[in-house]
N, C-alpha and C positions, 0 to 999 in steps of 0.2 A: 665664283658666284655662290652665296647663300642664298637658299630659299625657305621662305616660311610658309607653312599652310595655314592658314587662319581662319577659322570657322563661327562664326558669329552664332551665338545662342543666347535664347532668353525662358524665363519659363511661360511669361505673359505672352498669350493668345488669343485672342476676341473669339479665334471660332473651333479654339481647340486646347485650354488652359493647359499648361505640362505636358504637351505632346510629347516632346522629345524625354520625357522621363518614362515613355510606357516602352513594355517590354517586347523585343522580337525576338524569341527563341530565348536565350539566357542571359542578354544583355540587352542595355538600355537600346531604343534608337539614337540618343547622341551619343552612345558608345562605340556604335556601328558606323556611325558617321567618321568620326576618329579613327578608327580602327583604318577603314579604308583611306583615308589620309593617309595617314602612317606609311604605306605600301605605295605611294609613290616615287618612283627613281629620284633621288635626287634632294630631297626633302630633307632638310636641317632641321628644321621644328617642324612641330605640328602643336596649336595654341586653339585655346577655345579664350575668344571672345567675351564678356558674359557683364550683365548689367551690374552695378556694387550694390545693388541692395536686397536687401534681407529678404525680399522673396526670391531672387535668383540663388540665396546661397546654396540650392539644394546642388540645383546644376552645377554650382562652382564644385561640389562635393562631388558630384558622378564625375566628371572631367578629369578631378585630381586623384580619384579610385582608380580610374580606368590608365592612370600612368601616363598624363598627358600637362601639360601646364597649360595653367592660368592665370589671364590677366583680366583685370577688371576697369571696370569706365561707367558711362554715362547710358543712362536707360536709354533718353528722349536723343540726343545726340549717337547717333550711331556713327557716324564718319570719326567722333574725334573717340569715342573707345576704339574703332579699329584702328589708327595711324598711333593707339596709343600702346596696344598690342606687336603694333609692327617694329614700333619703338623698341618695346620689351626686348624684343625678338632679337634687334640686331642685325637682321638678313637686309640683303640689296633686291632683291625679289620678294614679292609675296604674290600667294596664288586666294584667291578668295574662293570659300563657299560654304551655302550655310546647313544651319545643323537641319533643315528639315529633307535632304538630300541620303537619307539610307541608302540606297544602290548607288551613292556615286563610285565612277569608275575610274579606278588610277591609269588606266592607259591612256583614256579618253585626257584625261589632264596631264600626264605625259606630253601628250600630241599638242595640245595648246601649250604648253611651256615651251615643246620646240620650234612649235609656229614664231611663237613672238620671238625669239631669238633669230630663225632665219631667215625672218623677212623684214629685222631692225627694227620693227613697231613701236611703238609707245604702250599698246593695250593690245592682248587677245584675251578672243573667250570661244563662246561655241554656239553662240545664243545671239547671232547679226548677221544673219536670221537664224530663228530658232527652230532650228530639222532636227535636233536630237529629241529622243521621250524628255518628258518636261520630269524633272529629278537630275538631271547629269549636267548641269551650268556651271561652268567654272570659269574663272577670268584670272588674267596674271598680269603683276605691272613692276613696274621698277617702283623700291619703296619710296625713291627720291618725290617721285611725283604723286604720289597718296599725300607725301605730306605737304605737296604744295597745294593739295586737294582742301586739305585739311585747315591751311591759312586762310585761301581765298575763297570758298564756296559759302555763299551766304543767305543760299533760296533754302526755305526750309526745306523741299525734298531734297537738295541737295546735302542735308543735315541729317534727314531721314533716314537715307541709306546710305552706301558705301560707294559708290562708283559712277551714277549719274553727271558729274562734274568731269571723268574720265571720259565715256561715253561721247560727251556730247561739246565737247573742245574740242572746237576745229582746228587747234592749230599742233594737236594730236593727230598721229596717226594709228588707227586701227586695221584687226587681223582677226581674222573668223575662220575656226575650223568647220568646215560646213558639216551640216550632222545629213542623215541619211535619207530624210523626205519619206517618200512614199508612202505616208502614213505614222510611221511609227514617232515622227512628232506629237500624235494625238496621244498619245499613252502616256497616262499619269501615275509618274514614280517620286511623287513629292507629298509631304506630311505637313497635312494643315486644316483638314474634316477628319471626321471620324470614320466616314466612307474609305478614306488614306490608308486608315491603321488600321479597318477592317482590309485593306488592299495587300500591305505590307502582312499582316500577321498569316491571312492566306499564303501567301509566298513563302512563307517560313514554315509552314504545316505539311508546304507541297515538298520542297528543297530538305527541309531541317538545312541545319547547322553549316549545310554548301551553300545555302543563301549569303552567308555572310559574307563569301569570295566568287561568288558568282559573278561572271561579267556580264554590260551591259549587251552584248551579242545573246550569250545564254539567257538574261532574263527576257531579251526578244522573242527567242525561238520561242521563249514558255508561254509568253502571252500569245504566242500566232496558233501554239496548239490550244489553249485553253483561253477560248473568249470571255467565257464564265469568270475567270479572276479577273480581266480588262474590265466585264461589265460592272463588277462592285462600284468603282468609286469613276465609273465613264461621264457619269452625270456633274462633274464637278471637273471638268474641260475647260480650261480658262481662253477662252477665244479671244481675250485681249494680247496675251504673248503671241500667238499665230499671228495678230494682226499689227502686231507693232511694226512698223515701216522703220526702225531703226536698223542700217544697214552698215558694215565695215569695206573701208575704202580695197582691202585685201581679203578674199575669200579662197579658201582652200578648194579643195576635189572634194566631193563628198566623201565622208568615211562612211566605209562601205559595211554600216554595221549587219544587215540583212545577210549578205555576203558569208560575213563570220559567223554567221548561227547556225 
């Protein structure tokens, strides 16, 4: 089995232009993004995604600094630059996730990669429903069927994003790592307000340079001592993921992230 990790970026953000080009401690946040990529078991590639035009080339240029390849595609179309990345790639798997995710955690995707393996699935992720801090989302598929994602899906949100068409084919089966509830779903560890990067850069000032391998257990425990860093960017709680009723036909035990901190 090959797999690829494939990370979707762009620089265009309605409500955070070049997010992922500011800095967390000495390196980009989509360098940090990759980075933890990279430290995944198992991981063949690790590809940054990225739009072909002249304003993404910046990104195209952090990506390829930071020791990482890249393929390029379609702004507006997001499904066929990613199937077109996967393409690149090569791999029979691809794990998706995107570059506004700093703290994602390689264990945590570890665990979804062997979910979908050992329960036969078509699609897991960790996000049906969503118990983990909103920042840690990852989803894994056989590349065969991205690209049949990629022929037949014709609704523009299905063009939009990358996995909707996965998601919601019934004739799919789905697999969910359950995340840990009790709260710590509410805790936002995703880059997309400025409140975000005022959130992230905090964490960096608290940790230094252990932020960058910090798991998501330890960055729990730090939010449970320190409500002060949760309250920066609390205000910007997306109650639509809490509330999405999209659900997988196989759900795990929860991971016991509380446990591990």
């Amino acid at each position: 089995m090959t797999l690829a990790i494939i990370v979707q970026a762009r620089f265009g953000s309605t409500r955070l232009p070049g997010k992922i080009l500011n800095p967390l401690g000495s390196k980009t946040a989509l360098a940090r993004v990759l980075d933890r990529c990279a430290r995944i078991a198992g991981a063949d590639h690790v590809i940054a995604a990225i739009p072909d035009t002249e304003a993404d080339d910046a990104v195209a240029d952090v990506a390829s600094a930071a020791g990482y390849a890249v393929s390029r595609g379609s702004e507006s179309d997001v499904l066929s630059r990613y199937a077109k990345a996967a393409r690149d790639s090569g791999a029979e798997y691809i794990m998706r996730v995107t570059s506004d995710c700093p703290f994602i955690d390689p264990q945590i995707c570890e665990r979804v990669i062997g979910l979908l393996h050992d329960t036969h699935a078509d699609y897991a992720s960790n996000s049906m429903p969503a118990l983990f801090p909103h920042g840690l989302d990852c989803e894994v598929f056989p590349a065969v069927l991205l690209y049949r994602a990629d022929r037949l899906a014709s609704e523009p949100g299905d063009r939009e994003h990358v996995t909707p068409w996965l998601r919601q084919n019934p004739h799919l089966h789905r697999a969910c790592l359950a995340g840990p509830g009790q709260g710590l779903e509410r805790l936002r560890w995703t880059l997309d307000y400025a409140e975000d990067l005022q959130f992230f850069q905090a964490v960096y000032d608290e940790l230094g340079e252990a932020a960058a391998t910090a798991s998501a257990a330890q960055l729990a425990g730090l939010c449970l001592r320190r409500p002060d860093l949760v309250a920066i960017n609390a205000g910007r709680l997306d109650l639509g993921r809490l509330d999405d009723p999209e659900r997988a036909e196989i759900i795990s035990a929860p991971f016991a992230l509380r446990e591990a901190a």
